[in-house]
N, C-alpha and C positions, 0 to 999 in steps of 0.2 A: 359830110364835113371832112374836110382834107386836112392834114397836120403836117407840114412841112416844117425844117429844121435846116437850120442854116449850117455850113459845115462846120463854124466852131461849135454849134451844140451840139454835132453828131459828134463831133472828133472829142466834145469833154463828158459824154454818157460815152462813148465805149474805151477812154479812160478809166472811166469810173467802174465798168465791168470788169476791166481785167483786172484794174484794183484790186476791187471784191473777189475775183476766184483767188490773187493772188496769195490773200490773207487767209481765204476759209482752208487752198493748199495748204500753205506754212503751218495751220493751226491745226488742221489733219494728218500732215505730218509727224508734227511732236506726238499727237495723241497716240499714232500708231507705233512711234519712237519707244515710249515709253511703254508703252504695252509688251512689247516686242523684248525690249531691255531687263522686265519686270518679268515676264516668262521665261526667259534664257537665261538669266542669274545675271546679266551684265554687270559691271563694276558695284556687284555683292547687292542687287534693287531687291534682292530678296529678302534680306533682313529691314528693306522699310515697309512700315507695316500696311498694309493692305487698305485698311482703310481710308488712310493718308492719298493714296494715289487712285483709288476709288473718288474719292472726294475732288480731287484733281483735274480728274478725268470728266465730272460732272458738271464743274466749274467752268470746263472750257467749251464742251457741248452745250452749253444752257447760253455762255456768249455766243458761239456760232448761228445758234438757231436767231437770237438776240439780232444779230448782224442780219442774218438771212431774210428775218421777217422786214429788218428795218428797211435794208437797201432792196429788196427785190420783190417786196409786195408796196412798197414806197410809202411805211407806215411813217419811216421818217421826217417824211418830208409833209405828212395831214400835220392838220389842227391837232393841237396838247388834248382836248376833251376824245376826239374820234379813238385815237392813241392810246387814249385812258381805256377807252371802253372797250378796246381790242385787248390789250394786256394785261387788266386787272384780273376779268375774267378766266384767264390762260394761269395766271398764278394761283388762282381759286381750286383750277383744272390739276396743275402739279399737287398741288398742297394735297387735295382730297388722293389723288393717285398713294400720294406717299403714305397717308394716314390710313387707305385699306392696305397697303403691303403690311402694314405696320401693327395692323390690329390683325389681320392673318397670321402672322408670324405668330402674335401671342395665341391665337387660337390653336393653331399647329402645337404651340409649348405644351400645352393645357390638353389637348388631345393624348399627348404623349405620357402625359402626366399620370393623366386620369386613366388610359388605356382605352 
């Protein structure tokens, strides 16, 4: 089976691609922006508290991948159910990630603790 594509649909998907690198740039950019500003002392990022710009920085990596999966494995563009059962999953997947860093961490307290 052949798939042929009329030039306006080629000429509005590789629109759409440089779109998308254009955004996930700009949005890698800041992240390394600020990293970069937060390590150097730039306009004092050192006294904002770590967390804050961990958090941030989280915030914005979790849209990129967001974006990534949507426009470039074309999740955006399936049925709401397919969608559902790609991503629910994936959030099930960070959740537990975070809850063993989480219960390590207290194990680690408690090692130290205890000796």
């Amino acid at each position: 089976m052949s798939h042929h594509l009329s030039d306006e649909q080629y000429k509005s998907q590789k629109r759409a691609v440089w779109r998308a690198t254009l955004i996930l740039g700009v949005v890698t950019l800041v992240e390394i922006g600020l990293a970069l500003m937060h390590y150097n002392d730039v306009f004092g990022m050192h006294s904002l508290p770590k967390s804050i710009l961990s958090s941030f920085m989280i915030i914005l990596s979790l849209l990129k991948a967001y974006f990534i999966v949507g426009e470039f494995m074309h999740i955006r563009y399936e049925m709401r159910a397919l969608t559902l059962t790609i991503l629910v999953p994936l959030i099930f997947l960070v959740y537990g990630v975070i809850m063993f860093m989480w219960e390590g961490s207290a194990w680690l307290a408690l090692r130290k603790l205890w000796g």
